[in-house]
C-alpha positions as CSV (number, residue, x, y, z in Angstrom):
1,X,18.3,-19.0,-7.9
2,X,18.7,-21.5,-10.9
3,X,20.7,-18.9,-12.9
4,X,22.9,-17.7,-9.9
5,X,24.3,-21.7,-9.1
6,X,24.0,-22.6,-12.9
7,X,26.2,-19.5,-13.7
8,X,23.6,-17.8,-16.7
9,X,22.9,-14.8,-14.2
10,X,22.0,-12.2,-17.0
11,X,21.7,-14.8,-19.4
12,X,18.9,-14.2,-22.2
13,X,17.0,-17.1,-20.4
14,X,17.3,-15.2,-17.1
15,X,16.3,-11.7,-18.5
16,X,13.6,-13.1,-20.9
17,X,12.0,-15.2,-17.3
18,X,12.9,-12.0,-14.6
19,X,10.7,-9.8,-17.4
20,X,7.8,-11.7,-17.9
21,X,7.4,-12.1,-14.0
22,X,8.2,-8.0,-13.1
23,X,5.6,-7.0,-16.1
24,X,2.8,-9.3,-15.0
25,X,3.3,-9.0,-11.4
26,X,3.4,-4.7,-12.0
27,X,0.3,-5.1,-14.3
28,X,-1.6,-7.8,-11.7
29,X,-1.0,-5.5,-8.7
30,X,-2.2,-2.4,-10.6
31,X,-6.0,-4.1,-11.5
32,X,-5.8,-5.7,-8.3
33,X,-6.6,-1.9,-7.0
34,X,-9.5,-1.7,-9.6
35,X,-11.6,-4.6,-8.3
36,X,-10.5,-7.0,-11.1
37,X,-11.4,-10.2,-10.6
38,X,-9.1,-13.7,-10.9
39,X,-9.6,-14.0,-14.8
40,X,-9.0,-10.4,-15.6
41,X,-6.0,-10.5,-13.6
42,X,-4.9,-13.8,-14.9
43,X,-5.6,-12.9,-18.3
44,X,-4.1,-9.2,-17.5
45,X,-1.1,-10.9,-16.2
46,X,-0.3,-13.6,-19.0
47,X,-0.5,-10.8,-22.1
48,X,2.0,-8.3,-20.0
49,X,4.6,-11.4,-19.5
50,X,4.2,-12.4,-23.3
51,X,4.7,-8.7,-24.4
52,X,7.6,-8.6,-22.6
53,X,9.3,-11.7,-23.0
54,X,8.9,-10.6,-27.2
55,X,9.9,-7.2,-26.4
56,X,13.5,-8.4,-24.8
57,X,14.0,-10.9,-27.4
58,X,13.5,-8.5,-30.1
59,X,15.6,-6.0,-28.3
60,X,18.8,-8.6,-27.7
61,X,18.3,-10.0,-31.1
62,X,17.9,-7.0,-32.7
63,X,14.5,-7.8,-34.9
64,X,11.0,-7.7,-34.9
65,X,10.2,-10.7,-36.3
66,X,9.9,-12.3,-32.9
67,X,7.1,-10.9,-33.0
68,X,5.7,-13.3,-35.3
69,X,5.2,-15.5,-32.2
70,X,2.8,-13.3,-30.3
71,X,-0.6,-14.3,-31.6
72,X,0.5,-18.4,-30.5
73,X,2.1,-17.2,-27.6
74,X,-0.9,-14.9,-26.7
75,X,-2.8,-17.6,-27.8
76,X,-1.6,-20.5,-25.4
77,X,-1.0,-18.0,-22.2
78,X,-5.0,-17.1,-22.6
79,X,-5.5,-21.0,-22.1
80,X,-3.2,-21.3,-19.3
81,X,-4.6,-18.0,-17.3
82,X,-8.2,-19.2,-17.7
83,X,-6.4,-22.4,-16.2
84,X,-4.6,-20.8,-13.5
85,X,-8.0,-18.3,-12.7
86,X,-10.3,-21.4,-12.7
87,X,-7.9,-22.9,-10.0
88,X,-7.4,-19.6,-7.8
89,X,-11.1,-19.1,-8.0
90,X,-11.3,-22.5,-6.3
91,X,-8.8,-22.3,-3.5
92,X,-11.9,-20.7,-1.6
93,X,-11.0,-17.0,-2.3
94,X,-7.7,-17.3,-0.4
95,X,-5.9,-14.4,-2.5
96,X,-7.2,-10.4,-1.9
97,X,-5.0,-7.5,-1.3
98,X,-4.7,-7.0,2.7
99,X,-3.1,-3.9,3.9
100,X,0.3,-3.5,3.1
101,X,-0.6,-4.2,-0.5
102,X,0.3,-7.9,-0.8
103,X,-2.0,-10.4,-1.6
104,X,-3.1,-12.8,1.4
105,X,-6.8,-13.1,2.9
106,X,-8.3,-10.4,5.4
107,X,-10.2,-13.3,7.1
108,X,-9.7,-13.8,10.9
109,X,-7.7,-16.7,12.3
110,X,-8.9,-19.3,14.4
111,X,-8.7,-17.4,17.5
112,X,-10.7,-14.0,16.2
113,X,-7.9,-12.1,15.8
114,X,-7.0,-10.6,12.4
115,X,-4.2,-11.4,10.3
116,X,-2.7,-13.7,7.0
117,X,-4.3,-17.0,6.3
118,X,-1.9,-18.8,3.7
């Protein structure tokens, strides 16, 4: 929403961003299926946004030395992903794959009947 008001719609910023998110969400979703468990997906997660964050830099600047950065940024999304799977792991197991594929708690409400607890 940022880039539509700020006018950088399709900016290198916005493609760069929009990437990272598609690949890890795509990647998550997929091990999700497997039985993977926060950390994997986390960690799953953080190397597909990295790779293709380098990948569209190298692609709109026409070199591979971006690649250069991958180890530190591999490096620092590993630290954050443990973070971020540490803290999911916490929220008492609120995030499972339900059954139209999205991922929200199978539990029962307060009133027995099934449904999404948020």
């Amino acid at each position: 929403m940022g880039s539509l008001f700020s006018g950088r719609f399709l900016s290198p910023s916005f493609l760069t961003g929009l990437s990272g998110a598609v690949s890890a969400a795509v990647v998550e979703s997929l091990l999700a299926r497997f039985g993977f468990g926060f950390l994997g997906l986390s960690l799953a997660g953080s190397f597909a946004s990295n790779l293709a964050q380098l990948m569209v830099i190298s692609l709109l600047l026409k070199s591979t030395k971006t690649f250069l950065l991958f180890n530190v940024m591999v490096g620092l999304g590993m630290i954050s992903a443990s973070v971020n799977a540490f803290i999911a792991s916490r929220m008492g197991g609120i995030v499972f794959e339900n059954y139209s594929g999205f991922f929200f708690t199978k539990e029962k409400g307060a009133d027995e009947t099934p449904g999404n607890r948020v």
